[in-house]
C-alpha positions as CSV (number, residue, x, y, z in Angstrom):
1,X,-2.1,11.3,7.8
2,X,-0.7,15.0,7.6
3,X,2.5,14.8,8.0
4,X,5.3,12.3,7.4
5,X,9.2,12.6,8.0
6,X,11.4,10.5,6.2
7,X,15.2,10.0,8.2
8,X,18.1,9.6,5.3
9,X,21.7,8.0,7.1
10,X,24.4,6.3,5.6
11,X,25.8,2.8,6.7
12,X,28.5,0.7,4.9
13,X,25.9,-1.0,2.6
14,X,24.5,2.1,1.6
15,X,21.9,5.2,2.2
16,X,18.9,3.7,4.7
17,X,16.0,5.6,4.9
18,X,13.7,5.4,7.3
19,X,9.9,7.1,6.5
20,X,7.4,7.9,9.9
21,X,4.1,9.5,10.4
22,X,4.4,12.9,11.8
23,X,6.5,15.6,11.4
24,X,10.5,15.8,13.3
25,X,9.4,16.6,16.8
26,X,7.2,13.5,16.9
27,X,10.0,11.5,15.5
28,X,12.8,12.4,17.6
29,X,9.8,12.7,20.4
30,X,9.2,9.0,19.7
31,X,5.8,9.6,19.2
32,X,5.7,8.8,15.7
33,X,4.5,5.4,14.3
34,X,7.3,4.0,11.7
35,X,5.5,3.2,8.1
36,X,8.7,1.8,6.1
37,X,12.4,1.7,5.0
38,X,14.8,1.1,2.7
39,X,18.4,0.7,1.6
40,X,20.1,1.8,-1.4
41,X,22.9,0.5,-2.5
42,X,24.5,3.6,-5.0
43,X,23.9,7.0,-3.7
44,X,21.8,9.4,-2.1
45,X,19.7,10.8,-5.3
46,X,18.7,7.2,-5.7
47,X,17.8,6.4,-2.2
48,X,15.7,9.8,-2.4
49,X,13.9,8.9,-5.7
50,X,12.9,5.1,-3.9
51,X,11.9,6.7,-0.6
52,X,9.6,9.1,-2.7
53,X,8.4,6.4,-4.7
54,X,7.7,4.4,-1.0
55,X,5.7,7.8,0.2
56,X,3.6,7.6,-3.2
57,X,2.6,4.1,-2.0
58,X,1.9,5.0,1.9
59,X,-0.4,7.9,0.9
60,X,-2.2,5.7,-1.8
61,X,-2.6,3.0,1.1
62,X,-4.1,5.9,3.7
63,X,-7.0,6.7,0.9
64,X,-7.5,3.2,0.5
65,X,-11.3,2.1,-0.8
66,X,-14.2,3.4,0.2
67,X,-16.8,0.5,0.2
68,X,-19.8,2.5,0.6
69,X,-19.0,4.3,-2.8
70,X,-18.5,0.8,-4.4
71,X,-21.1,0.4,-7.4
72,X,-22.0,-2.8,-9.0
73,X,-19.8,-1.4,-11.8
74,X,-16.9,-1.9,-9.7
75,X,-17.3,-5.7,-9.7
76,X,-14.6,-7.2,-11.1
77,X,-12.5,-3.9,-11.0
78,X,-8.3,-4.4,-10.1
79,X,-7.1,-3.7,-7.0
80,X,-4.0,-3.8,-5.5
81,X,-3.2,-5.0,-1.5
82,X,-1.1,-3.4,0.0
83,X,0.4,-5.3,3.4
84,X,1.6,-3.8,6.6
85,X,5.1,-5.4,6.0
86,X,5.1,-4.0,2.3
87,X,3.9,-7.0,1.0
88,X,1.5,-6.5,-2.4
89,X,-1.5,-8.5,-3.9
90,X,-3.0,-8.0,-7.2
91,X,-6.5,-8.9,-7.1
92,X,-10.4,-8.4,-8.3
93,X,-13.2,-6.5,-6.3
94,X,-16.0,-9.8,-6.1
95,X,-18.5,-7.9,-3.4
96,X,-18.2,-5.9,-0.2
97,X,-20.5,-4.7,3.0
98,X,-20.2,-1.5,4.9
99,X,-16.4,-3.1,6.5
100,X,-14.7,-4.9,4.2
101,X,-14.4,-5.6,0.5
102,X,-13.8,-9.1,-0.4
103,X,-11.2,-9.4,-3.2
104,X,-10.4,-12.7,-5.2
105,X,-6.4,-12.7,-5.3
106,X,-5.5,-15.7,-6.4
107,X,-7.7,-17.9,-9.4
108,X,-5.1,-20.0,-11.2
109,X,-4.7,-16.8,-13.4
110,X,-8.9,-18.1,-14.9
111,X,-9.7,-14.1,-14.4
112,X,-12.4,-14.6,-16.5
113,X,-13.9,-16.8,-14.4
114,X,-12.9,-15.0,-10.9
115,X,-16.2,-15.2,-9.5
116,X,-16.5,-18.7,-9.3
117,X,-13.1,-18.5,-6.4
118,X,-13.2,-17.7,-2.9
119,X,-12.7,-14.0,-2.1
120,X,-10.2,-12.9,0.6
121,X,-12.1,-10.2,3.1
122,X,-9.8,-7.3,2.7
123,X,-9.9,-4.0,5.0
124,X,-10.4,-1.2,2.4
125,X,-7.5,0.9,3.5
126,X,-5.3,-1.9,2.2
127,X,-6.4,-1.6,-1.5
128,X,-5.8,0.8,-4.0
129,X,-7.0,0.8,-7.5
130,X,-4.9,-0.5,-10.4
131,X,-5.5,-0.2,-14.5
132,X,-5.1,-3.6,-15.2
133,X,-6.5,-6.4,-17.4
């Protein structure tokens, strides 16, 4: 991802953002893909601060994992998923192949003992890394 263009408007509830891949010719081209929104209810310095915040996000999610530079030391390390509809998943890195890394999310909060639950296969350009414990 090179380029994205984030689209500010006000409404009666607020300032909506909207943020797209691409730069403004794709977007009012309609060639862009959308990536995610927002709406804030005070004023535009705020909805600018959360749509930067939501741009942080997107480009840590289009890094995502490499598996094949996954070590045995990264067994057990935090991850965080993120979902296409924004939706995020703490979790632990339990093993992975050359497609997917298979990450324990939920565990009855036993994280000690995380590798004794069922691991979610996860595509690595959903998770990020997290300092956690």
């Amino acid at each position: 991802m090179d380029e994205l263009t984030i689209h500010f408007y006000e409404t009666d509830e607020g300032v909506m953002f909207d943020i797209y891949e691409g730069g403004p010719e794709r977007v009012s081209g309609m060639t862009s893909n959308y990536l995610d929104g927002g709406l804030c209810t005070t004023d535009m310095q705020n909805a600018i601060e959360m749509a930067a915040e939501q741009v942080q996000d997107i480009v840590s999610r289009d890094r995502g994992i490499n598996p094949k530079m996954l070590t045995e030391k990264d067994v057990g390390r935090w991850v965080m998923y993120h979902g296409n509809a924004g939706e995020k998943e703490k979790g632990r890195i339990k093993t992975w192949d050359d497609e997917v890394i298979f990450v324990v999310y939920k565990c009855g909060d036993n994280w000690d003992r995380f590798t004794d639950y069922t691991a979610a296969a996860t595509v690595p350009s959903q998770l990020t890394f997290i300092d956690e414990s």
